[in-house]
N, C-alpha and C positions, 0 to 999 in steps of 0.2 A: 416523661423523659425531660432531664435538667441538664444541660453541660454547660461549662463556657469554655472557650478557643478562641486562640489570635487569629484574628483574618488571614494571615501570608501563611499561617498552616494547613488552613482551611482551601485556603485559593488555589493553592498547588494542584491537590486531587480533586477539585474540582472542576479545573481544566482540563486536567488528562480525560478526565471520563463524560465531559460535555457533549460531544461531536457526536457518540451514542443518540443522544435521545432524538428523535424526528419530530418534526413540528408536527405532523397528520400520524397521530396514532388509533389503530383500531379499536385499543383497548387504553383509556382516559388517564388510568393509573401510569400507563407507559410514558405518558408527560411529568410523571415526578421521579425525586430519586427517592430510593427506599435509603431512609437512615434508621442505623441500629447503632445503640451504643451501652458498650458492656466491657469490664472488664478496663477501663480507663484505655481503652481504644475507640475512636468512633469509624464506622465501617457505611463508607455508601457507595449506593450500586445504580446505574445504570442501564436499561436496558430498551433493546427495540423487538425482543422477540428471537431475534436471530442472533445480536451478539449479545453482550453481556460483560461489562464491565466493572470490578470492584476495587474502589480503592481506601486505602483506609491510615490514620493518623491517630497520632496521640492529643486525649483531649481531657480536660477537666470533669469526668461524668460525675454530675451530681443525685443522678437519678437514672439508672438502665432505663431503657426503652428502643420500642421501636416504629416507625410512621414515617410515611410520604408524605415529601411537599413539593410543589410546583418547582420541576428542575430550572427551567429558564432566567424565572423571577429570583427564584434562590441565588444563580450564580451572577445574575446579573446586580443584588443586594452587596454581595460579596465585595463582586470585583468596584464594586461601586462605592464602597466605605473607605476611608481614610487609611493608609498605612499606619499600621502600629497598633489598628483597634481591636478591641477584645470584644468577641461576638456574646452574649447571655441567650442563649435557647431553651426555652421551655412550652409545652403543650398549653393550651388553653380551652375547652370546648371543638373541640372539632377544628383548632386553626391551631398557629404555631407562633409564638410571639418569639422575635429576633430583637434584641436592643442592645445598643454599640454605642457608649457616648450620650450624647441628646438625640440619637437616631432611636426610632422605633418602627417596626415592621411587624404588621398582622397575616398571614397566607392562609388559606384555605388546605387545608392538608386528608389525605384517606387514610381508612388503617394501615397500618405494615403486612399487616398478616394476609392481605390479598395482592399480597405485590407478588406477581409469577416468577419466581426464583427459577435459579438452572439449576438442583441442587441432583445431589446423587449420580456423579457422571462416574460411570464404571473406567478408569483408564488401562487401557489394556498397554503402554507402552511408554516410556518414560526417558527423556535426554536432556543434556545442557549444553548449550551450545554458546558462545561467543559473542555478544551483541553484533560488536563488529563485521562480523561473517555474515550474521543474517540482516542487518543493516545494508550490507552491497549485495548479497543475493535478491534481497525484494526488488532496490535501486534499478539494477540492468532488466526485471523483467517486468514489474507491478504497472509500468506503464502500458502494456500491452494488454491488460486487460480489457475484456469482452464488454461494451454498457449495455444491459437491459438487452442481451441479445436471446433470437427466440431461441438458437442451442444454449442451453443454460446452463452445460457444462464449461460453459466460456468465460462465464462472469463469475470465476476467480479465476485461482493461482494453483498447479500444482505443484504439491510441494512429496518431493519423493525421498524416501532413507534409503539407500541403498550401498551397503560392504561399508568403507567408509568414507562415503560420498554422502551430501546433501545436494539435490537439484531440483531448481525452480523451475516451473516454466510456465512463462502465460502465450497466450494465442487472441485472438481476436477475427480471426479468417484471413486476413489479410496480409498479416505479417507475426511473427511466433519469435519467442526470445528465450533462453536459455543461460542459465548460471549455475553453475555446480562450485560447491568448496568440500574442503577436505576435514574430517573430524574424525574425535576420539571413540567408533561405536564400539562400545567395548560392552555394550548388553546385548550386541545384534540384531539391534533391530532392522527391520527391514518391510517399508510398509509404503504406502501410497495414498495420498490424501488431496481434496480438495476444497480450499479454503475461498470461501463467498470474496467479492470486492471490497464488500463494507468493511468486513475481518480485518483482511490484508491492513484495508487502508488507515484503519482503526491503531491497527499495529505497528505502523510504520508511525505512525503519531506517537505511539506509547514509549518507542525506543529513539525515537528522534536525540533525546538529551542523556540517553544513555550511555555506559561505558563498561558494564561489569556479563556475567555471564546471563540466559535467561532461562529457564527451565518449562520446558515442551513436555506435554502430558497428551496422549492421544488416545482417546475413547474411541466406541462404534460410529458415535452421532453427532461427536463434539470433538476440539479441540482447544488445550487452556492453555496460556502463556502468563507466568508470573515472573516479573521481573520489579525488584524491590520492594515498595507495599502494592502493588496495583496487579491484577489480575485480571485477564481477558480470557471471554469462553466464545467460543462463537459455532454454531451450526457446521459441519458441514455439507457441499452440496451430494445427493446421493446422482450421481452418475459416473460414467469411464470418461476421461478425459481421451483426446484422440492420441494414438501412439506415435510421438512429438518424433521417436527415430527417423521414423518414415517420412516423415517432413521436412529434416532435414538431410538438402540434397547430398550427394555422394560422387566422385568423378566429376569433380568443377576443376578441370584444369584450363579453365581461361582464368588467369586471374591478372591486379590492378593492385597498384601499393604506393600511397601516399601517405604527406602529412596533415593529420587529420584537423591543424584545426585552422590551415589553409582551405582542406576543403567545405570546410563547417562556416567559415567566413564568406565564400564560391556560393555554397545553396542558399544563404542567409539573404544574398543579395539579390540572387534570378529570382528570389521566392516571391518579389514584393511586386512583381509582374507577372507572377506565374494566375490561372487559374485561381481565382480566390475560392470555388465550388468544391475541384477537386485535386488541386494543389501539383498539379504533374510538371514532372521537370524531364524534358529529353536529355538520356546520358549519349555522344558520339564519342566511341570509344577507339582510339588506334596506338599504337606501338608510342608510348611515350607521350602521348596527348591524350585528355579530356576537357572535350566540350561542353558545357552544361548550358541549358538553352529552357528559356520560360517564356512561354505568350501566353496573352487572355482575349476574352472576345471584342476588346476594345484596338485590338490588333496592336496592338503594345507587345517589344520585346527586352528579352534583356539574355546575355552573352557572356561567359564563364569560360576559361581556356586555361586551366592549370597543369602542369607539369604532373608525368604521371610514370612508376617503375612498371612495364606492362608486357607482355608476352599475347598481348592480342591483335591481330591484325587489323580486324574491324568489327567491332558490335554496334548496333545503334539500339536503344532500348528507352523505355521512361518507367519515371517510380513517382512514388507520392513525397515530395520533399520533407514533408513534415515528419514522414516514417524514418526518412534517411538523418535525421535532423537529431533521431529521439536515440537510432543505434550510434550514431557519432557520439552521442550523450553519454551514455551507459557503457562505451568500452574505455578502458584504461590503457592510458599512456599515447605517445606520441605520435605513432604508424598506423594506420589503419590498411585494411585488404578486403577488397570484393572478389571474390570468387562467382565464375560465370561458366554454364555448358553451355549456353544462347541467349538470343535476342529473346524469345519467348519464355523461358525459365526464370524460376527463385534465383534471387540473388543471397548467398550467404556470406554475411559484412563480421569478420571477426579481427582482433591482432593478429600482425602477422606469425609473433612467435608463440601466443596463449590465447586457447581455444575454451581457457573456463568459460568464457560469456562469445555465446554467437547467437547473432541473429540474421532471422530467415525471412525479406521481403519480394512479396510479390509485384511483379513489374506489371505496368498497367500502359493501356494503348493511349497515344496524346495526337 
């Protein structure tokens, strides 16, 4: 295999599809990218097993082929050469000679042909959605995902079709997020799925600097997202996510309306004497007042008293500030509303006049 390509063509997809490869793979090859090039395209892939990412450019092929070479070293050769250089790629015995310039680079490279491709994915269901749209659907909920939790239906996202609704939602135990947007299903789909951490978070890197629509292909086992040359497949997880309805409370007629980023300025400040362990901030709640109150075990406090539109006589309650920190994050616009049926219940933290994105936190004892 012969090609040459300017570095800043090269550099591009090879950024987007870096974040894939993990330092400790089980299988050696997974530490390189599979490069194929045919067709005066060159196409490289990424993968950890679980996702799988391809991205691919226009290149000089002076020789089809295909072979792995050490992802790390590769991109780090790359991002490492001068602006404006024109890379020379060709095979040599079992390594891969790169020369740019007076630069010269040898890598140890495996065949292509044992590189574990995701190929043959049956898609049973197919849509194009908005960047934009699913840009803020991840946004309000991807934070909420589960880490390395033992329910392993928690470490993703689900992601649901439903009439002509899309909604996300992640969970964690602790506190659960919710965003729904409106689209064109004009094939009817209507399905439920659940996408791994790494996917999601893979994904939201893939569209970060996007603008145009992305095209969702949903298999038994998989799920692909192509959006301009780059392609992402990733696993799904096989389990039921819990039924997020029932989660979210019903009959919250205490509720609390302010501006959110006075109060976002309020927890930012108790936070820095609150509990550094488990982050708790007491809310005292009355008719037109909120207290917000942080100690730690250094017997250190600190004291919040903001103005509040409230129809509650008296709650006294606590949450985890950093949780309240992340829903003030993710809702849009100027108002925010906690909704309360008690001192010991979920708090459900949404706009007060849009309900596309709510989120449901659990109040904990301080």
């Amino acid at each position: 295999m012969i090609f040459n390509i300017q570095r800043e063509t090269l550099l591009h997809p090879l950024s987007e599809i870096n974040g894939v490869v993990e330092k400790k793979q089980t299988l050696a090859i997974l530490g390189n990218f599979y490069v194929k090039a045919k067709n005066g395209v060159l196409s490289i892939t990424a993968s950890d097993s679980e996702v799988e990412m391809i991205a691919s450019c226009h290149a000089e092929i002076i020789e089809e082929g295909e072979i792995t070479v050490p992802a790390r070293k590769f991109f780090d050769i790359c991002r490492a050469l001068s602006d404006g250089s024109v890379l020379n790629f060709h095979e040599e015995k079992n390594k891969c000679i790169i020369q740019a310039g007076k630069s010269k680079f040898s890598l140890a490279t495996l065949p292509g042909k044992e590189y574990p491709l995701i190929e043959n994915i049956e898609t049973y269901d197919s849509l194009n959605l908005e960047v934009s749209k699913l840009k803020k659907l991840l946004a309000q909920t991807s934070f909420c995902m589960a880490v390395q939790d033992v329910r392993y239906f928690l470490n993703g996202l689900l992601f649901e079709i439903n009439d002509n609704k899309i909604i996300c939602v992640a969970a964690d135990g602790h506190r659960l997020s919710l965003s729904e947007t409106d689209f064109d299903n004009s094939d009817n789909v209507n399905k439920q799925i659940l996408i791994p951490r790494k996917g999601i978070l893979e994904l939201q890197k893939l569209i970060r600097d996007k603008d145009n629509s992305i095209q969702i292909n949903v298999g038994k086992n998989h799920v692909n997202f192509i959006c301009e040359n780059t392609s992402l497949t990733s696993k799904l997880i096989d389990g039921n996510f819990p039924d997020y309805q029932t989660v979210i409370p019903l009959n919250m007629e205490k509720t609390l309306t302010t501006n959110k980023l006075l109060l976002k300025s309020a927890l930012q400040r108790v936070a820095i004497l609150s509990n550094e362990q488990y982050k708790g901030v007491k809310f005292n709640i009355s008719q037109n007042t909120l207290k917000i109150v942080g100690h730690n075990p250094e017997q250190e406090q600190a004291e919040e008293i903001i103005e509040i539109a409230s129809d509650i006589d008296e709650i006294k309650t606590g949450f985890n500030v950093t949780y309240l920190i992340d829903a003030l994050n993710a809702i849009e616009g100027e108002e925010i509303m906690f909704n309360f049926k008690d001192a010991l219940s979920s708090c459900l933290i949404k706009h007060p006049e849009d309900s596309s994105c709510r989120l449901v936190v659990m109040p904990i004892r301080i």
